[in-house]
VOBADO-477506 format. One record per residue: residue number from 1; residue in three letters; x, y, z of N, C-alpha, C in turn. Coordinates in pm, whole numbers, plus 32768, in hexadecimal, padded with zeros to 4 digits. Atoms other than C-alpha are relative to their C-alpha. Example, Ala and Ser with C-alpha at 12.3 -4.5 7.8 and 13.67 -1.06 7.14 Angstrom:
REM residues 2
+-----+------+------+------+------+------+------+------+------+------+------+
: pos : code :   nx :   ny :   nz :  cax :  cay :  caz :   cx :   cy :   cz :
+-----+------+------+------+------+------+------+------+------+------+------+
:   1 :  Ala : 8059 : 7F89 : 8000 : 84CE : 7E3E : 830C : 805A : 8078 : 8000 :
:   2 :  Ser : 7FAE : 7F89 : 7FFA : 8557 : 7F96 : 82CA : 7FB3 : 806D : 8049 :
+-----+------+------+------+------+------+------+------+------+------+------+
//
This chain:
REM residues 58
+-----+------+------+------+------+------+------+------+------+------+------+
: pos : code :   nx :   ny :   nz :  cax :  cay :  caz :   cx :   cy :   cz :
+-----+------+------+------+------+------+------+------+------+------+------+
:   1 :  Unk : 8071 : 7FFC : 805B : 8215 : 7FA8 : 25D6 : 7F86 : 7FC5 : 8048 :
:   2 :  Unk : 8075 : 801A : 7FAA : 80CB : 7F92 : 2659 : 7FA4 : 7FB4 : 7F69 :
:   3 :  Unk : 8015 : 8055 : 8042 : 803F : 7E67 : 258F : 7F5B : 7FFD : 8021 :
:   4 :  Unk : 804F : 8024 : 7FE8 : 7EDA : 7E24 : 2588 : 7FBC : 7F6B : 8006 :
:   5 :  Unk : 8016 : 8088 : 7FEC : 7E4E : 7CB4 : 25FC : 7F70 : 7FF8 : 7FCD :
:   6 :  Unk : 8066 : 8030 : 8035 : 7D49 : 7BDA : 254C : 7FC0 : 7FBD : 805A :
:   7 :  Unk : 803C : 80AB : 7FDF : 7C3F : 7AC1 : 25B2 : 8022 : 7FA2 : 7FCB :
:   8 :  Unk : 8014 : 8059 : 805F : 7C28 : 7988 : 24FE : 7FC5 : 8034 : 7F8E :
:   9 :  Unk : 8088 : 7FC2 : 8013 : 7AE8 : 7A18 : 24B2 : 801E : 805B : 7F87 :
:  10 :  Unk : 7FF5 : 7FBD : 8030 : 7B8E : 7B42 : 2417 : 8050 : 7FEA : 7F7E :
:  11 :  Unk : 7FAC : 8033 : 8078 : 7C9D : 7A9B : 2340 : 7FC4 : 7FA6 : 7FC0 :
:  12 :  Unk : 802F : 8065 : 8048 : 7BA7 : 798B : 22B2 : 7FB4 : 8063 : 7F87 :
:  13 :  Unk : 8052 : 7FDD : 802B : 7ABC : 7A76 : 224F : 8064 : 8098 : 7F6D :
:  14 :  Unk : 7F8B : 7FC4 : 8048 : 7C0C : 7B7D : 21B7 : 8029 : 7F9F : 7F85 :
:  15 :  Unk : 7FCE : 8027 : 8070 : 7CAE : 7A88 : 20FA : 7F76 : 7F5C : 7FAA :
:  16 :  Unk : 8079 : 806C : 801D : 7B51 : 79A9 : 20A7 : 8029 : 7F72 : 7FFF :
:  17 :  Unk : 800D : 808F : 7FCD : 7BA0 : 7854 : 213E : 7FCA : 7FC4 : 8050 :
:  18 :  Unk : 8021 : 8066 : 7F95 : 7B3E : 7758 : 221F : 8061 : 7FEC : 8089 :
:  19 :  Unk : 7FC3 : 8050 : 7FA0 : 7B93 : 7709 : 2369 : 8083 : 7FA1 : 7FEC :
:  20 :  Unk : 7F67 : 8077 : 801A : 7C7B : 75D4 : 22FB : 803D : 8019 : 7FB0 :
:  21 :  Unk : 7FA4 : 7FBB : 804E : 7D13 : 7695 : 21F2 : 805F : 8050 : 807E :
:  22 :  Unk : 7FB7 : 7F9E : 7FB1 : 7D7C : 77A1 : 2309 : 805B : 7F8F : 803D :
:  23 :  Unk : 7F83 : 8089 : 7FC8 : 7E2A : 7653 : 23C8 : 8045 : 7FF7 : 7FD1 :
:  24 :  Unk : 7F88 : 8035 : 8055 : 7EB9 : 75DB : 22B2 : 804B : 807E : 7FE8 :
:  25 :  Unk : 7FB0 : 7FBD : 800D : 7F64 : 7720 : 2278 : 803D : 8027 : 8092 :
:  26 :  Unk : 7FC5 : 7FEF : 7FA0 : 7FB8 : 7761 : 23DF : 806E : 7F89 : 803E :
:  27 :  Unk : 7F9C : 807E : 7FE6 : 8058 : 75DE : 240C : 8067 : 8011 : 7F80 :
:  28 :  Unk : 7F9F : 8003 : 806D : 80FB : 7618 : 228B : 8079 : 8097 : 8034 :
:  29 :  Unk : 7F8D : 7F9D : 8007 : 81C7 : 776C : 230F : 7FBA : 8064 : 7FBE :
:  30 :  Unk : 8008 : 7F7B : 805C : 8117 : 785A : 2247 : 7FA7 : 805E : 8036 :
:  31 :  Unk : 805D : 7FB2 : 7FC3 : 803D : 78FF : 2350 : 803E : 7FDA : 80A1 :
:  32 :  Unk : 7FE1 : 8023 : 7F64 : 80BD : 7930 : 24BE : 7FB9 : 8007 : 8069 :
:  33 :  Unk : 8042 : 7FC8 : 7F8F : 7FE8 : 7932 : 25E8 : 8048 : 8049 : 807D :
:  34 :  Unk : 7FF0 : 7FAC : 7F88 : 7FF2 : 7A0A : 271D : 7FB6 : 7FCC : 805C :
:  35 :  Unk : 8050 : 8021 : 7FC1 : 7F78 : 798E : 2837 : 7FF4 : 8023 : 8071 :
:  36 :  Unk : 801C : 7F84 : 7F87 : 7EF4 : 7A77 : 2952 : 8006 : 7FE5 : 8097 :
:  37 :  Unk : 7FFB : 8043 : 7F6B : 7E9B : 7985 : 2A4D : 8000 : 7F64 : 7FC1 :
:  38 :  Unk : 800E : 8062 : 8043 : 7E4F : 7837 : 2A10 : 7FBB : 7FB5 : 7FBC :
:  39 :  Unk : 804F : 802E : 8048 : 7D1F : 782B : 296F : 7FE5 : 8079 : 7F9F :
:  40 :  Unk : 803F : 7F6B : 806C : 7D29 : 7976 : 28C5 : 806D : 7FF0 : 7FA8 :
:  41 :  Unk : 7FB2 : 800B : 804A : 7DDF : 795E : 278C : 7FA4 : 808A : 7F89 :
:  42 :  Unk : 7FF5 : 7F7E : 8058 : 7E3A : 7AA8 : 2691 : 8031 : 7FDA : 7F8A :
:  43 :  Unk : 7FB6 : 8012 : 8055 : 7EC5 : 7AD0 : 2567 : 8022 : 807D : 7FD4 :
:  44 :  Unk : 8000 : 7F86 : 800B : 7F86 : 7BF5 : 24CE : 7FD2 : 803B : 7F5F :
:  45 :  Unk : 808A : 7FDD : 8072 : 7EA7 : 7CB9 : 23D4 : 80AC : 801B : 7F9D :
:  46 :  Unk : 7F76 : 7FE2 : 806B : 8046 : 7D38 : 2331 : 8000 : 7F6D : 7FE0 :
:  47 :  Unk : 7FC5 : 809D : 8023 : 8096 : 7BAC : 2310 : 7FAB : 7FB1 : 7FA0 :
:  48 :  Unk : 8056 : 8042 : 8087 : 7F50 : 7B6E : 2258 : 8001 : 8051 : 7F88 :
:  49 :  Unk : 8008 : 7FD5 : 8079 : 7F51 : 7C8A : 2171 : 809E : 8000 : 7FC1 :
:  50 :  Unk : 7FA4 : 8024 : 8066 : 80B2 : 7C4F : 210E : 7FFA : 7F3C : 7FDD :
:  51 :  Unk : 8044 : 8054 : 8052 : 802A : 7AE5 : 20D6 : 7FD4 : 8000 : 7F83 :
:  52 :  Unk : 807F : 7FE6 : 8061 : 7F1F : 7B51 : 1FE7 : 8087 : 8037 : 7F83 :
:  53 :  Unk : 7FDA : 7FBA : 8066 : 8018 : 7C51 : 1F2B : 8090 : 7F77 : 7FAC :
:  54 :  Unk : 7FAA : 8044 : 803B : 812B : 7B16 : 1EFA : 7FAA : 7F92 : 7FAD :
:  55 :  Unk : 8059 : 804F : 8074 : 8021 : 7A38 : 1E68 : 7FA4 : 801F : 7F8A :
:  56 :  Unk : 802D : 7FB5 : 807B : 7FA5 : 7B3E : 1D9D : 8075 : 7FFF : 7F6C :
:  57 :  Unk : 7F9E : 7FEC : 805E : 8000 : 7AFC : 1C32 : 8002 : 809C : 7F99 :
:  58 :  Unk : 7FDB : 7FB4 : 7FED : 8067 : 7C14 : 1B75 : 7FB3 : 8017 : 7F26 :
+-----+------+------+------+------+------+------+------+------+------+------+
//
């Protein structure tokens, strides 16, 4: 599966948070990073939108 990768940039502005929100979900487990090299960090755009759809209530 050919996955598509985020920014920070891109997932703050997707799921409307902050910077230290995105941390706190990447240190809590609920957001994984990718990390390209060692200052380039991804995220996967599948991992956030099944995020979004499990915190969606119903």
């Amino acid at each position: 599966m050919n996955d598509e990768l985020l920014t920070a940039k891109e997932v703050m502005q997707l799921l409307k948070i902050s910077a230290t929100t995105l941390w706190k979900y990447v240190k809590a487990g609920k957001i994984n990073k990718h990390s390209l090299t060692k200052r380039t960090i991804r995220y996967s755009k599948n991992e956030i939108l099944q995020l979004v759809k499990s915190q969606t209530v119903a």
